[in-house]
N, C-alpha and C positions, 0 to 999 in steps of 0.2 A: 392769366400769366403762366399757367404750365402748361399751354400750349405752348409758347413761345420756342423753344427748343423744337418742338415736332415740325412746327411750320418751319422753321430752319433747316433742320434735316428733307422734306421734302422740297423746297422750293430751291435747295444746292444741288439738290438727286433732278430735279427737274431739270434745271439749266446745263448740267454735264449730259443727260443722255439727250435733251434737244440738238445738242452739237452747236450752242450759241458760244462757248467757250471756243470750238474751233471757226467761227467764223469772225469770232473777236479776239485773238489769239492773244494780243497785248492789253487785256482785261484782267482785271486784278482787282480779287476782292478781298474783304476784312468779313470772316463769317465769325457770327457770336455765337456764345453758348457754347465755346472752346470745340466748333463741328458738331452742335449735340448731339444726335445719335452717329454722327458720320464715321468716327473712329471703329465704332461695334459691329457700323451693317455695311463697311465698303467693300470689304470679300464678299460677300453677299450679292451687292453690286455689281460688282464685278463680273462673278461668276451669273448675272441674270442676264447682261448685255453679253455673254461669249453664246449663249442660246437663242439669245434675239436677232437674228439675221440683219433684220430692217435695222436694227440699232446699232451694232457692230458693223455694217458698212457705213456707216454715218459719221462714225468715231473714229478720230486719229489716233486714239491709245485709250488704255483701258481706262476706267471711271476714276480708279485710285489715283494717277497717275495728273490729273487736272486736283486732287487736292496738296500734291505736292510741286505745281507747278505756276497755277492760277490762283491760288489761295493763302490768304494768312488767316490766324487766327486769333481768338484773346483767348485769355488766359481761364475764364469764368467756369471752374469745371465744379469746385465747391467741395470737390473730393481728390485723391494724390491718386486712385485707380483712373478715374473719368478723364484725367490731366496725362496720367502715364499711358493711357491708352493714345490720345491725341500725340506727343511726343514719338511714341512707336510707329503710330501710321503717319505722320510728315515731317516728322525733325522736329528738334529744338529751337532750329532758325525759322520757323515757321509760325512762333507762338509770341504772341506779347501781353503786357500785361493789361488788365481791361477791371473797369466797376462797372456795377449797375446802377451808380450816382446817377442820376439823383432820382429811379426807382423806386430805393429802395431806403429809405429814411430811415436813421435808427430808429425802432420801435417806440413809439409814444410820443415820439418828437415831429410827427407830421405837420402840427401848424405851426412850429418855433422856429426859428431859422437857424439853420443844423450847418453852417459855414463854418468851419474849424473845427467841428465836431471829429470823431472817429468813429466813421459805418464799421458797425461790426459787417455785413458783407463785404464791404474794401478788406478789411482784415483778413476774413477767412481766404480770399481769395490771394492775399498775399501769402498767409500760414499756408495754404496748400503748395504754393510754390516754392517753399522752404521748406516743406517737408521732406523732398526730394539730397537734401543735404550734399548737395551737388553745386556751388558755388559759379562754376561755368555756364549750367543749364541757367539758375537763378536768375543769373547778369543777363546773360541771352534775351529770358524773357520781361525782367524787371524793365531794361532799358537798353540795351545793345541793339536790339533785331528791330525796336523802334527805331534808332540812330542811324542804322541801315536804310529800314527800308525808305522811311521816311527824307532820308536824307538831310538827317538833321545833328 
């Protein structure tokens, strides 16, 4: 399970520098693990594809620029720095709120049937979103940017 984030962050790094994002331009994805490395290493990124010749004429725009145009995210960061960073690299309309139901079972309650129960992970990933004490971001990602995207 902690790969799951790594493999996230390479296989998003994958499909932007293969240029399937520009060959499917109206492709829209939902990435988990709130981008997991994606927020920390897209300057990185970035700056690997303006030296890569073959990859930068391949590329309609820089790497960063398909996370804030092909991508939404959840919310799943666990911490208010790992969330604030996701927020600085694609907006607040770019995030929603996401669990790792049914993952991730309150602890000791794996064979009882935990329906109504309160996951402490649902929790904390809500507490991280309130921590930001910014009521507009919150709504944004609580349930606005759903109602958006989703059209609902």
């Amino acid at each position: 399970m902690e790969r799951f984030p790594l493999e996230t962050t390479v296989c998003v790094s994958r499909l932007i520098v293969s240029g399937v994002l520009d060959e499917v331009p109206g492709l829209r994805l939902l990435v988990a693990h709130a981008g997991a490395a994606l927020p920390s290493l897209i300057g990185r990124l970035d700056s690997c594809v303006q030296h890569d010749i073959a990859i930068a004429r391949r590329l309609k725009q820089e790497p960063s620029a398909y996370l804030r145009s092909n991508m939404y995210f959840d919310a799943i960061a666990y911490s208010k720095p790992a969330l604030a960073a996701l927020v600085d690299t694609v907006g607040g309309d770019r995030i929603m709120f996401g669990t790792d139901n049914p993952f991730f079972p309150p602890p000791g309650e794996e064979e009882k049937d935990v329906n109504g129960q309160l996951w402490p992970s649902t929790m904390k990933v809500f507490q991280t979103i309130e921590q930001f004490k910014d009521q507009k971001l919150s709504d944004q990602i609580l349930f606005r940017n759903a109602q958006s995207i989703l059209g609902i």
